[in-house]
CHARMM-style PDB file with segment names, atoms N, HN, CA, C and O in Angstrom:
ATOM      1  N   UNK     1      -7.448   0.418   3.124  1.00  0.00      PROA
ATOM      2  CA  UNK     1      -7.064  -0.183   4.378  1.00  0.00      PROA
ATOM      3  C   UNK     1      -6.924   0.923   5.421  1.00  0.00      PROA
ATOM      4  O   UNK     1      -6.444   2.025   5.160  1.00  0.00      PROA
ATOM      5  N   UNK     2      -7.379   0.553   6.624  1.00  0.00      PROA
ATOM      6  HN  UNK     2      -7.769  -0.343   6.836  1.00  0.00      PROA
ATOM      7  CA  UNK     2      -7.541   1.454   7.407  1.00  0.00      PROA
ATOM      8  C   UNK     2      -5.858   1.409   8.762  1.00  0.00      PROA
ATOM      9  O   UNK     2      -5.138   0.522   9.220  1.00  0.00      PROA
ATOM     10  N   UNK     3      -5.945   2.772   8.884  1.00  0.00      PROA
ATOM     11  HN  UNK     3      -6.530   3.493   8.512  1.00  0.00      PROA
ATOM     12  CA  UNK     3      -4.658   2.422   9.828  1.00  0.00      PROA
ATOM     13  C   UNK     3      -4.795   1.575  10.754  1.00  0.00      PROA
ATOM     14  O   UNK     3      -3.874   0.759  10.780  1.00  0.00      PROA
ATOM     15  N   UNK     4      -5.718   1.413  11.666  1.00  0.00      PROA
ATOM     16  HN  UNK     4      -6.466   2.076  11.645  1.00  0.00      PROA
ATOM     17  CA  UNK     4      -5.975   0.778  12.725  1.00  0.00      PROA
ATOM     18  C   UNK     4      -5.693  -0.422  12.432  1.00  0.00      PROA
ATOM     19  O   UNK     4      -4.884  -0.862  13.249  1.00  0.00      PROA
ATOM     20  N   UNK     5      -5.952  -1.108  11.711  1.00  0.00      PROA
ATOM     21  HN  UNK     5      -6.610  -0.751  11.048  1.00  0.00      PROA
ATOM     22  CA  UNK     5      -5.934  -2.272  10.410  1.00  0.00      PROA
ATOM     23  C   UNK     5      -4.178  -2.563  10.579  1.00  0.00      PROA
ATOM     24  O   UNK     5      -3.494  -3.457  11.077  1.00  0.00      PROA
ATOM     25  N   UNK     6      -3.922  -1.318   9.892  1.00  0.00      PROA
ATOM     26  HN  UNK     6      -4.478  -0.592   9.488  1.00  0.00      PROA
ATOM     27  CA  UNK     6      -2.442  -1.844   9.548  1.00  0.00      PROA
ATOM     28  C   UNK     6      -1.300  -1.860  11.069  1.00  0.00      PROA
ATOM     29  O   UNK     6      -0.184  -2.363  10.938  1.00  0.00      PROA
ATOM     30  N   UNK     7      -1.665  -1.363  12.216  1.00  0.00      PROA
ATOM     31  HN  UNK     7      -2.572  -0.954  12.322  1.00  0.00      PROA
ATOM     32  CA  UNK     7      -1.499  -0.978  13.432  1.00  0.00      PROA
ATOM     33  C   UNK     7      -0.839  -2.383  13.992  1.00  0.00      PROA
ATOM     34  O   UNK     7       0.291  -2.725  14.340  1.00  0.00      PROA
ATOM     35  N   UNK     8      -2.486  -3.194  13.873  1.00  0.00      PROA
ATOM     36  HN  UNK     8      -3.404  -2.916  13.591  1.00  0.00      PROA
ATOM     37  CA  UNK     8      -2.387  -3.993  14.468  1.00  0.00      PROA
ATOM     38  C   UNK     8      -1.297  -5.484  13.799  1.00  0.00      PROA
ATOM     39  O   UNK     8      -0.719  -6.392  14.395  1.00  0.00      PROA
ATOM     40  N   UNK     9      -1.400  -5.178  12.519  1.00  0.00      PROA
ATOM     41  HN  UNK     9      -1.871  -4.440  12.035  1.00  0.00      PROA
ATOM     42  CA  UNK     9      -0.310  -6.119  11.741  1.00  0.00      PROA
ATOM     43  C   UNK     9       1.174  -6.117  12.257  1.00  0.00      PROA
ATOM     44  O   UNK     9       1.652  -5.107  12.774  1.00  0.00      PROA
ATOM     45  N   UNK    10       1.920  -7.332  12.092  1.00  0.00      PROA
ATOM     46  HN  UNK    10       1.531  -8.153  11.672  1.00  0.00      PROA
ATOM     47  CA  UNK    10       3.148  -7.060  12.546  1.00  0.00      PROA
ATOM     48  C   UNK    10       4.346  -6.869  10.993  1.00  0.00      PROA
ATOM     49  O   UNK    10       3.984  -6.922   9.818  1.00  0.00      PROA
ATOM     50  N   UNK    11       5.434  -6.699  11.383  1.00  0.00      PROA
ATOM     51  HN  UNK    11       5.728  -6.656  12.338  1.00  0.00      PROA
ATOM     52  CA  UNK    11       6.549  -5.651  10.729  1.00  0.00      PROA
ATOM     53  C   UNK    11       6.465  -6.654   9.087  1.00  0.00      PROA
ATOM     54  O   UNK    11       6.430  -6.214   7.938  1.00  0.00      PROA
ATOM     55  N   UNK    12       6.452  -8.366   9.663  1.00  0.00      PROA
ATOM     56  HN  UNK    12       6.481  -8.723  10.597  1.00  0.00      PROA
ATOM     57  CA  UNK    12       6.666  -8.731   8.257  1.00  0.00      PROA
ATOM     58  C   UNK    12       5.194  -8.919   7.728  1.00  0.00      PROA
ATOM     59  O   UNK    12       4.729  -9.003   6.592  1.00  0.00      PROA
ATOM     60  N   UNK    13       4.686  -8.950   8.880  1.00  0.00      PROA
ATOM     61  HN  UNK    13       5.063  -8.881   9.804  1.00  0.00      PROA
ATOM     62  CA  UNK    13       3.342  -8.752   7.569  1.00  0.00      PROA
ATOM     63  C   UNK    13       2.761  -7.444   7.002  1.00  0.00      PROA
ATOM     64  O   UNK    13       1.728  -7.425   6.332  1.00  0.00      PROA
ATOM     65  N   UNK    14       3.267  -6.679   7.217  1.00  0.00      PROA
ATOM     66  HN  UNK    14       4.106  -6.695   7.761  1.00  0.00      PROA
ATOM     67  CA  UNK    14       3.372  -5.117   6.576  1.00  0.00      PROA
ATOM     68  C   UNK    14       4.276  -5.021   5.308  1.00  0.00      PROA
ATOM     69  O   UNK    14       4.143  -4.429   4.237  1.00  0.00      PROA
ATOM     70  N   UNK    15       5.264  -5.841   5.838  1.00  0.00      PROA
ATOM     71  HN  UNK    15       5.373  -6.322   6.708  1.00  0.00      PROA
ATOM     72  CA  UNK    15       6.099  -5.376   4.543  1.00  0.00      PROA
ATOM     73  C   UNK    15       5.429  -6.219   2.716  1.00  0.00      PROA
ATOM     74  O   UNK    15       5.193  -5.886   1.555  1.00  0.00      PROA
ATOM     75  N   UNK    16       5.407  -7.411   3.608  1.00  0.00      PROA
ATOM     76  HN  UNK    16       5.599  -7.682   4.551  1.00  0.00      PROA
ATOM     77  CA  UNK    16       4.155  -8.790   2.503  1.00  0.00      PROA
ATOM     78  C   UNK    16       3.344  -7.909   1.560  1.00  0.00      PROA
ATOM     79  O   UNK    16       3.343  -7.775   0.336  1.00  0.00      PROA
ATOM     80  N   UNK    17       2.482  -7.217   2.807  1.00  0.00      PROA
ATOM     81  HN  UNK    17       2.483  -7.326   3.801  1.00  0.00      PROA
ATOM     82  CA  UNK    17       1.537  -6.406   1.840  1.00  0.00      PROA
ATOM     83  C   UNK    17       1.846  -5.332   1.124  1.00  0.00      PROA
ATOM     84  O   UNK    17       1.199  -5.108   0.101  1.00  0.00      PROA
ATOM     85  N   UNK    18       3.104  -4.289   1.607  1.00  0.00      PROA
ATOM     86  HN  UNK    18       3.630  -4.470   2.439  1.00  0.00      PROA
ATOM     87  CA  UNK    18       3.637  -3.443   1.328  1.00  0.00      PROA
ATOM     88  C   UNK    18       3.954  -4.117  -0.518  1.00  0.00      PROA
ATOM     89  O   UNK    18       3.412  -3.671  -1.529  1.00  0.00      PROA
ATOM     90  N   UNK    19       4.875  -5.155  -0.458  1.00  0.00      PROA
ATOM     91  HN  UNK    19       5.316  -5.517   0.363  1.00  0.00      PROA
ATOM     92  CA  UNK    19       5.504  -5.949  -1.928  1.00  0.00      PROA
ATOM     93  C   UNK    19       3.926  -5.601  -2.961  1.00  0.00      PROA
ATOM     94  O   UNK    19       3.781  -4.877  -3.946  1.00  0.00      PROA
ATOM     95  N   UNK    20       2.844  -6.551  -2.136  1.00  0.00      PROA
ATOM     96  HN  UNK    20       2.961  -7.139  -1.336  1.00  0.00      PROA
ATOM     97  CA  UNK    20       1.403  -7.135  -3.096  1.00  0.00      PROA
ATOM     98  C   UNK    20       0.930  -5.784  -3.519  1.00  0.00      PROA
ATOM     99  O   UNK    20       0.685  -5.764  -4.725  1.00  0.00      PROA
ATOM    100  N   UNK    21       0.681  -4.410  -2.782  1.00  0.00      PROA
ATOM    101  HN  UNK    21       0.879  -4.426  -1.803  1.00  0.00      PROA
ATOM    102  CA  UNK    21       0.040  -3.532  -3.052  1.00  0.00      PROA
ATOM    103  C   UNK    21       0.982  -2.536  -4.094  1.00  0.00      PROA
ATOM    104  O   UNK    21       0.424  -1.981  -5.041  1.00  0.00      PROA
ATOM    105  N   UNK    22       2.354  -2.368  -3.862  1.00  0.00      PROA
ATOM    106  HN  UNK    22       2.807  -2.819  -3.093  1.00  0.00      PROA
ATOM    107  CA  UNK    22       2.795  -2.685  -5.183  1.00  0.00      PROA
ATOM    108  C   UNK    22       2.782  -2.978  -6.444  1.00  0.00      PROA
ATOM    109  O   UNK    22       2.814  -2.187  -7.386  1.00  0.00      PROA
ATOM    110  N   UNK    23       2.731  -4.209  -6.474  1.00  0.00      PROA
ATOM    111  HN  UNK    23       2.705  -4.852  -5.708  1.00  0.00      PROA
ATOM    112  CA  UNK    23       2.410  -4.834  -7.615  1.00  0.00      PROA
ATOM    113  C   UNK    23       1.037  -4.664  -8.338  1.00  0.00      PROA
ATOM    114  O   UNK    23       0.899  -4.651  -9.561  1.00  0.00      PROA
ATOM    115  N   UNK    24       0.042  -4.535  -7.417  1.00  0.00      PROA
ATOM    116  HN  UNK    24       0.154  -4.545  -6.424  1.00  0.00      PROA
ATOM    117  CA  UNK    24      -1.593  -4.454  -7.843  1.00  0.00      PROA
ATOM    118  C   UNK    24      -1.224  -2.261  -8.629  1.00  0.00      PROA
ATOM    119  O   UNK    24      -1.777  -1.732  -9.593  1.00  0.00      PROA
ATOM    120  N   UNK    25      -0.137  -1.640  -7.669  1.00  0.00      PROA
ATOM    121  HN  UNK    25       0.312  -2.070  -6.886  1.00  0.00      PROA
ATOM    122  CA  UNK    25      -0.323  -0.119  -8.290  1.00  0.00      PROA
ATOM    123  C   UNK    25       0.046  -0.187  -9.837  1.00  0.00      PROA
ATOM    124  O   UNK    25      -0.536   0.366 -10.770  1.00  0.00      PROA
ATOM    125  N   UNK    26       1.501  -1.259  -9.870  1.00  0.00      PROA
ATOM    126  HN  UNK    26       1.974  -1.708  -9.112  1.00  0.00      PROA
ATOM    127  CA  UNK    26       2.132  -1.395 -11.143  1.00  0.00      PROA
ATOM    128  C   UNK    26       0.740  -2.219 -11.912  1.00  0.00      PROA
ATOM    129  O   UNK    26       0.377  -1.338 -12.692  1.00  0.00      PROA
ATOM    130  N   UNK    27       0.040  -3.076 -12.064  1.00  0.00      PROA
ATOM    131  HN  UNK    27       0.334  -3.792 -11.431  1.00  0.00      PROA
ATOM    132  CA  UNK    27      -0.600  -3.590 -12.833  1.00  0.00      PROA
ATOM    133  C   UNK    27      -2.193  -2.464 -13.081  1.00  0.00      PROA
ATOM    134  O   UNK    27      -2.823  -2.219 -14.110  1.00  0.00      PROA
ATOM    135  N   UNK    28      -2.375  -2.063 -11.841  1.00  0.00      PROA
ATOM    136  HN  UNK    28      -1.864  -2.262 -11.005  1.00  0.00      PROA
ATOM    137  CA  UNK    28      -3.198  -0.878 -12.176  1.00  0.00      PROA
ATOM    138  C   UNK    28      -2.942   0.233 -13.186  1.00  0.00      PROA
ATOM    139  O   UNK    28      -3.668   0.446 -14.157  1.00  0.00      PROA
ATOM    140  N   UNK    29      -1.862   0.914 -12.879  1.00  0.00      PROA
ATOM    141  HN  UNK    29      -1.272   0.741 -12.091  1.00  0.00      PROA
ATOM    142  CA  UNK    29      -0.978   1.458 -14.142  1.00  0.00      PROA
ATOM    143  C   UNK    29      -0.742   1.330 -15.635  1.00  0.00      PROA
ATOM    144  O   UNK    29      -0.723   2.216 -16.490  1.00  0.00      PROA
ATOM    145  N   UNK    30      -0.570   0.051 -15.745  1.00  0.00      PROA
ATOM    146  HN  UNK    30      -0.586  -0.668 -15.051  1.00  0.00      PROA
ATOM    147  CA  UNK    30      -0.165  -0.915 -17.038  1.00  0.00      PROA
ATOM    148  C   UNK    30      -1.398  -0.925 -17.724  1.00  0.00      PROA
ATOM    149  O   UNK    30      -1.562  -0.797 -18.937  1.00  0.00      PROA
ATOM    150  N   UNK    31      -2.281  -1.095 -16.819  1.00  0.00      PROA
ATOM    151  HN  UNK    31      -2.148  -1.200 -15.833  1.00  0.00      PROA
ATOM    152  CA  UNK    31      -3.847  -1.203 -17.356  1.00  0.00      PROA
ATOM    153  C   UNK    31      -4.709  -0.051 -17.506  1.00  0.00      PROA
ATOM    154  O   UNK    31      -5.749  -0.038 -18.164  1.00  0.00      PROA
ATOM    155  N   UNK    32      -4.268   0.809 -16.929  1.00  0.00      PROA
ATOM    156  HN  UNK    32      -3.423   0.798 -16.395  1.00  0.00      PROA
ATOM    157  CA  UNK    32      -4.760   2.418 -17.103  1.00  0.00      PROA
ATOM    158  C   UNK    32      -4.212   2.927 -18.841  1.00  0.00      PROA
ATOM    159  O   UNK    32      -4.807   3.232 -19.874  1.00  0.00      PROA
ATOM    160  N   UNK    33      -2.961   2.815 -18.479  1.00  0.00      PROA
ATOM    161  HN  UNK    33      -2.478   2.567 -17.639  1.00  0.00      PROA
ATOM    162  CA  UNK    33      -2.246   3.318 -19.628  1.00  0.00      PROA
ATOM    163  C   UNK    33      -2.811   2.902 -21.256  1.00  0.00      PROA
ATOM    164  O   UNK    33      -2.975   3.632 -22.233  1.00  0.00      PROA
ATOM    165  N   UNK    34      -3.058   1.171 -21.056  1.00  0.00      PROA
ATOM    166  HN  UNK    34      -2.924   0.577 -20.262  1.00  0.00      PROA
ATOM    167  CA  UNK    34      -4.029   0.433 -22.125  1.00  0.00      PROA
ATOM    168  C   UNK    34      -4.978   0.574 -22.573  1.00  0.00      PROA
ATOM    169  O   UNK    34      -5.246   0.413 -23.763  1.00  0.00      PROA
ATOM    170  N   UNK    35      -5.792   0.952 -21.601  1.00  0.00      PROA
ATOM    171  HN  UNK    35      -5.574   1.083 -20.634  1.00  0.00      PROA
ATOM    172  CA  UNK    35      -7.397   1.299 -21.650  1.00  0.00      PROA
ATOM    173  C   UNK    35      -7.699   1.354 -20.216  1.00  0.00      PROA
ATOM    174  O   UNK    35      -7.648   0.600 -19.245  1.00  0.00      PROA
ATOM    175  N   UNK    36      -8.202   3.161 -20.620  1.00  0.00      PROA
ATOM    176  HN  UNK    36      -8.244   3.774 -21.409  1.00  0.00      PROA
ATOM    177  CA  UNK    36      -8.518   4.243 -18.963  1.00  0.00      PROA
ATOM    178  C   UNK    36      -9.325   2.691 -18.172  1.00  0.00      PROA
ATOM    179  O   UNK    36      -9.577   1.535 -18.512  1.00  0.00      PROA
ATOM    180  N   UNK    37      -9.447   3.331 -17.289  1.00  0.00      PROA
ATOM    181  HN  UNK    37      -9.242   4.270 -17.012  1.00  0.00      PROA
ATOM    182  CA  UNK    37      -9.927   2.083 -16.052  1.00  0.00      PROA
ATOM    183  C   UNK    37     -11.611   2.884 -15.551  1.00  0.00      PROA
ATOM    184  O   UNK    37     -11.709   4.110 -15.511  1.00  0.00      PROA
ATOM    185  N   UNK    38     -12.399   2.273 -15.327  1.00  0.00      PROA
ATOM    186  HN  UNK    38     -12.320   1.277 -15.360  1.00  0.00      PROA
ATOM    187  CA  UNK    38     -13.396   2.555 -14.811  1.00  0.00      PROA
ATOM    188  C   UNK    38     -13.194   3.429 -13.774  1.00  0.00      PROA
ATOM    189  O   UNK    38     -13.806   4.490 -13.648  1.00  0.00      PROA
ATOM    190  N   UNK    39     -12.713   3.193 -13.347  1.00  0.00      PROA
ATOM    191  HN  UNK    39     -12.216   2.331 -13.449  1.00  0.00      PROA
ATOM    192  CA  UNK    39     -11.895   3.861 -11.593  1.00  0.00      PROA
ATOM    193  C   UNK    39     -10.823   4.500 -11.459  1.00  0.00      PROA
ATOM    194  O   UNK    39      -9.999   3.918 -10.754  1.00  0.00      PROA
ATOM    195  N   UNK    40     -10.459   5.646 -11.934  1.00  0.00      PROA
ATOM    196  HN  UNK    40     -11.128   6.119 -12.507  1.00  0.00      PROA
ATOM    197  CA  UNK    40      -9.207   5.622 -11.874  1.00  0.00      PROA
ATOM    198  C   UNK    40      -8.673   6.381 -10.871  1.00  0.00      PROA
ATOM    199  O   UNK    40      -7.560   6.849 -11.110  1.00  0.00      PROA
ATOM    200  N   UNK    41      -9.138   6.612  -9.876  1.00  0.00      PROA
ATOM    201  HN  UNK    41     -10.042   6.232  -9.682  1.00  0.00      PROA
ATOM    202  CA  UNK    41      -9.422   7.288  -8.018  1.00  0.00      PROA
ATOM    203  C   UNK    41      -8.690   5.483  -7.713  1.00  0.00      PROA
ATOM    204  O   UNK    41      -7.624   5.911  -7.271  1.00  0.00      PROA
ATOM    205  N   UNK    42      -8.566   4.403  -7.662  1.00  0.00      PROA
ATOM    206  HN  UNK    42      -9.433   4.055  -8.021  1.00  0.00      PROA
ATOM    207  CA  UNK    42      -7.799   3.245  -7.322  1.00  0.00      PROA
ATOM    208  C   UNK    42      -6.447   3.266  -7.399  1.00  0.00      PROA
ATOM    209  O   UNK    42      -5.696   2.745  -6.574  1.00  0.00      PROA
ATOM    210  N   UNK    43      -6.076   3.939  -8.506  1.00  0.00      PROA
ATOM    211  HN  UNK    43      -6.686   4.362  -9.176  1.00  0.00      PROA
ATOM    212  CA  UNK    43      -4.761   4.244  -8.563  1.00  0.00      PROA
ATOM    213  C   UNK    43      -4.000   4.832  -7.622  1.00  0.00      PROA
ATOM    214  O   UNK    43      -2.931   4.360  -7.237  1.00  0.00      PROA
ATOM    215  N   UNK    44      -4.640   6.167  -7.091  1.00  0.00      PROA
ATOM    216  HN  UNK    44      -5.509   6.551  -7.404  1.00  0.00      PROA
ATOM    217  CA  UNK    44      -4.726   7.348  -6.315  1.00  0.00      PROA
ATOM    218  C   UNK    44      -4.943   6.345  -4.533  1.00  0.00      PROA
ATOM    219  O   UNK    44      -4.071   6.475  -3.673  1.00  0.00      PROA
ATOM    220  N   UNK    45      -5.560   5.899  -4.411  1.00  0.00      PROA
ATOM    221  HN  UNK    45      -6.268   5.793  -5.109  1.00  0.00      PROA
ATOM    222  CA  UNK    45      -6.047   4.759  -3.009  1.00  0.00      PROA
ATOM    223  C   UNK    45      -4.962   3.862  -2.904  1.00  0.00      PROA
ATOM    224  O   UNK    45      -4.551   3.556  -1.785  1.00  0.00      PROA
ATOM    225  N   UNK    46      -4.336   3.302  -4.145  1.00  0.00      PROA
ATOM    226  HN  UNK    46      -4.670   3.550  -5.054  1.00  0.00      PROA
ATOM    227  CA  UNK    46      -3.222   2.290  -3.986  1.00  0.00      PROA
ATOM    228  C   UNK    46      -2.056   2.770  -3.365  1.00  0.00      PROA
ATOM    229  O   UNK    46      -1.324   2.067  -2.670  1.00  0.00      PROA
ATOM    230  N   UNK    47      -1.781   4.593  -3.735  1.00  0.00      PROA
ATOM    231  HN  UNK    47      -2.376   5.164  -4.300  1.00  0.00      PROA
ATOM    232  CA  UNK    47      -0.590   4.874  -3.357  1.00  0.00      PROA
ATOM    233  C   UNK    47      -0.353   5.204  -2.051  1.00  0.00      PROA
ATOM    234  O   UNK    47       0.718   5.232  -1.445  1.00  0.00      PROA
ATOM    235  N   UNK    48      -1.930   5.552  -1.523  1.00  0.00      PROA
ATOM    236  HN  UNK    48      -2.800   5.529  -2.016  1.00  0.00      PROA
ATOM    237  CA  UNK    48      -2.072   6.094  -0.216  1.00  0.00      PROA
ATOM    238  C   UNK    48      -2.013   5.069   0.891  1.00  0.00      PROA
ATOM    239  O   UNK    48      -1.491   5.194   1.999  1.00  0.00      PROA
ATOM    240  N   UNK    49      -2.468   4.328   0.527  1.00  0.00      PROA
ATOM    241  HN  UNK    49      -2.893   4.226  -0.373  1.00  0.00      PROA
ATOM    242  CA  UNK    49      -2.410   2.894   1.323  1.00  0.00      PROA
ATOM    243  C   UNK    49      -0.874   2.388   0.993  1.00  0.00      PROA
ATOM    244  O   UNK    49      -0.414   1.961   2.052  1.00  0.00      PROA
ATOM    245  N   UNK    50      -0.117   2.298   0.164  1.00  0.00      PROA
ATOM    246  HN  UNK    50      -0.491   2.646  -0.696  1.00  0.00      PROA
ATOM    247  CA  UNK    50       1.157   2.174   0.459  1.00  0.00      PROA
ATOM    248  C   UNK    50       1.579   3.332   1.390  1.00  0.00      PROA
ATOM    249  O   UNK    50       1.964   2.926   2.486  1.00  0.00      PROA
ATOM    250  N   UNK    51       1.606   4.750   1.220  1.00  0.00      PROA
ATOM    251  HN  UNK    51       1.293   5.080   0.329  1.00  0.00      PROA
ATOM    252  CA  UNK    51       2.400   5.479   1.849  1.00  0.00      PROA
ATOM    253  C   UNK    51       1.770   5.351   3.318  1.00  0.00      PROA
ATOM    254  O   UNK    51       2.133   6.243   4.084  1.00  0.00      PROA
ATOM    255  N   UNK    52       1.146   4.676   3.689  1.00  0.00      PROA
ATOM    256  HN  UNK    52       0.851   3.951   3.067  1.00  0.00      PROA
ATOM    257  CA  UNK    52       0.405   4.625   4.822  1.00  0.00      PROA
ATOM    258  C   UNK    52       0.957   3.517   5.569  1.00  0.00      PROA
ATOM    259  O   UNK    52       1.122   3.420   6.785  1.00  0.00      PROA
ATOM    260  N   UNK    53       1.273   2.516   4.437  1.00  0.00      PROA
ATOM    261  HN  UNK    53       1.139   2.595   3.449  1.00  0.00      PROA
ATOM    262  CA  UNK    53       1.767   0.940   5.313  1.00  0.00      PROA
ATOM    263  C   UNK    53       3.543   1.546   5.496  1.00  0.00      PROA
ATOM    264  O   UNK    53       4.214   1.081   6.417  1.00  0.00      PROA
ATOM    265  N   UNK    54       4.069   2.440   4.671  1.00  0.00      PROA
ATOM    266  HN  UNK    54       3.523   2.818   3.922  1.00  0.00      PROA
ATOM    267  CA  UNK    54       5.561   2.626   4.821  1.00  0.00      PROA
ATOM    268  C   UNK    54       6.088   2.859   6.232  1.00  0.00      PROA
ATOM    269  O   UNK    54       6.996   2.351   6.890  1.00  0.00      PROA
ATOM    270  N   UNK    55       4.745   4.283   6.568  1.00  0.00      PROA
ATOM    271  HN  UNK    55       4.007   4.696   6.034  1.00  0.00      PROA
ATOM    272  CA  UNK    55       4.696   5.349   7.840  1.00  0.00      PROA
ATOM    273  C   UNK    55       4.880   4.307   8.697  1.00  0.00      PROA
ATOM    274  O   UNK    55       6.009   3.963   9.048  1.00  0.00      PROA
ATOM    275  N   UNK    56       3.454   3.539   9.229  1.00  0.00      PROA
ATOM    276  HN  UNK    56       2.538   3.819   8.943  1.00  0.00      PROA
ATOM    277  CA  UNK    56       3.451   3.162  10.017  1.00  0.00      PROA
ATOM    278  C   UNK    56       4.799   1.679   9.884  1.00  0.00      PROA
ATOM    279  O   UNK    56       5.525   1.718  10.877  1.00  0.00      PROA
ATOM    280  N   UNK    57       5.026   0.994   9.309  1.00  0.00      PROA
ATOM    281  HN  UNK    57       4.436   0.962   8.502  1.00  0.00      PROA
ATOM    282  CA  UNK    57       6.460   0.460   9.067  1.00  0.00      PROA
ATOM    283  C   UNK    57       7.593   0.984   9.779  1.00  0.00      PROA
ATOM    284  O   UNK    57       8.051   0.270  10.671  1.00  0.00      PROA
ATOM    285  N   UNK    58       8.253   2.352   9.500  1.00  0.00      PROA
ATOM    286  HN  UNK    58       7.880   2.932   8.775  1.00  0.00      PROA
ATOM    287  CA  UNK    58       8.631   2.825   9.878  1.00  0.00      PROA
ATOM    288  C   UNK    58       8.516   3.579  11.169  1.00  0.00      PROA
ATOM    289  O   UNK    58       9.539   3.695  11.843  1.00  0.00      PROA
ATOM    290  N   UNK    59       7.668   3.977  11.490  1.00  0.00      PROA
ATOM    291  HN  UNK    59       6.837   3.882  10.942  1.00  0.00      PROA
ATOM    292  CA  UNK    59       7.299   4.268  13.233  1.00  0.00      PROA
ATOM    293  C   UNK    59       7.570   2.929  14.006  1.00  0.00      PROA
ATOM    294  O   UNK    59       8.398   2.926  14.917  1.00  0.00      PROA
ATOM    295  N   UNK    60       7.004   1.984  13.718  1.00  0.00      PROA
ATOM    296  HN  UNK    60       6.332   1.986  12.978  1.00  0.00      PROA
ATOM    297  CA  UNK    60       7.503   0.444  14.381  1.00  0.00      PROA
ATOM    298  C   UNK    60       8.495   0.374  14.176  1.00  0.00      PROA
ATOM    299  O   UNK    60       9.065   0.453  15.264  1.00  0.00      PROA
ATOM    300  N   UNK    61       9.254   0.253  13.349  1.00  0.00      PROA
ATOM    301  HN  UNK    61       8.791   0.189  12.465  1.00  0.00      PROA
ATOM    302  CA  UNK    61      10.667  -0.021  13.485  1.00  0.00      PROA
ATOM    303  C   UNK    61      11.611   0.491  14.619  1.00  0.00      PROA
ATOM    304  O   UNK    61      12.306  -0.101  15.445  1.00  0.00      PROA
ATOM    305  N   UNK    62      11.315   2.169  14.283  1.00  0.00      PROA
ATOM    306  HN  UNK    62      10.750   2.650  13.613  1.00  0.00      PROA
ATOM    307  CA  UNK    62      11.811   2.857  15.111  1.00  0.00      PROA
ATOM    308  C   UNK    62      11.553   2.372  17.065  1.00  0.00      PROA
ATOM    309  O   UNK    62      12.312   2.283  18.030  1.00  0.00      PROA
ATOM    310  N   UNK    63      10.180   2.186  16.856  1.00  0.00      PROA
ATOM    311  HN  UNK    63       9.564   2.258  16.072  1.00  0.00      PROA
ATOM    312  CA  UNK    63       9.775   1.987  18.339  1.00  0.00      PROA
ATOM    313  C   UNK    63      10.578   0.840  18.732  1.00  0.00      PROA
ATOM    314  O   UNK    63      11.199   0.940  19.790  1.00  0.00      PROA
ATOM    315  N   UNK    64      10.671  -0.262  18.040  1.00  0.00      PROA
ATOM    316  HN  UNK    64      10.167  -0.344  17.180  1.00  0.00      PROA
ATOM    317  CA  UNK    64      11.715  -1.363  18.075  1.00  0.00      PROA
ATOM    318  C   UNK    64      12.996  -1.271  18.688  1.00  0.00      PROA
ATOM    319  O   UNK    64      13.402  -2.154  19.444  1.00  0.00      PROA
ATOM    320  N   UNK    65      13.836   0.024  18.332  1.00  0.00      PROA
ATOM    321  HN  UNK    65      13.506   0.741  17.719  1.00  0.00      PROA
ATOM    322  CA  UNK    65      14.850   0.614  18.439  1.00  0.00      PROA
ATOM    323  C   UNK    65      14.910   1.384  19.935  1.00  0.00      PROA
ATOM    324  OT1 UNK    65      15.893   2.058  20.244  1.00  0.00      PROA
TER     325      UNK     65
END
């Protein structure tokens, strides 16, 4: 997901996705651990794209303020 992307989303729909992408890192994980994953650079993309939806989360908030 691209920032611009997440820019334009608002606070609760950041956080929505923030929960789902989550859950897809934990089940990515679970499933790595079971049997390696074809991909395992997804894992690595899941976290970045969370720490990406947090940032910008947090910069809005603030601007809010």
């Amino acid at each position: 997901m691209k920032t611009s992307e997440i820019n334009e989303m608002s606070i609760s729909e950041i956080e929505e996705r923030i929960d789902t992408e989550r859950a897809e890192l934990v089940r990515l994980t679970l499933n790595h651990n079971i049997s390696p994953l074809d991909n395992p650079m997804k894992i690595r993309e899941a976290r970045k794209n969370i720490a990406r939806m947090l940032t910008i989360l947090s910069q809005k908030q603030l601007n809010e303020k």
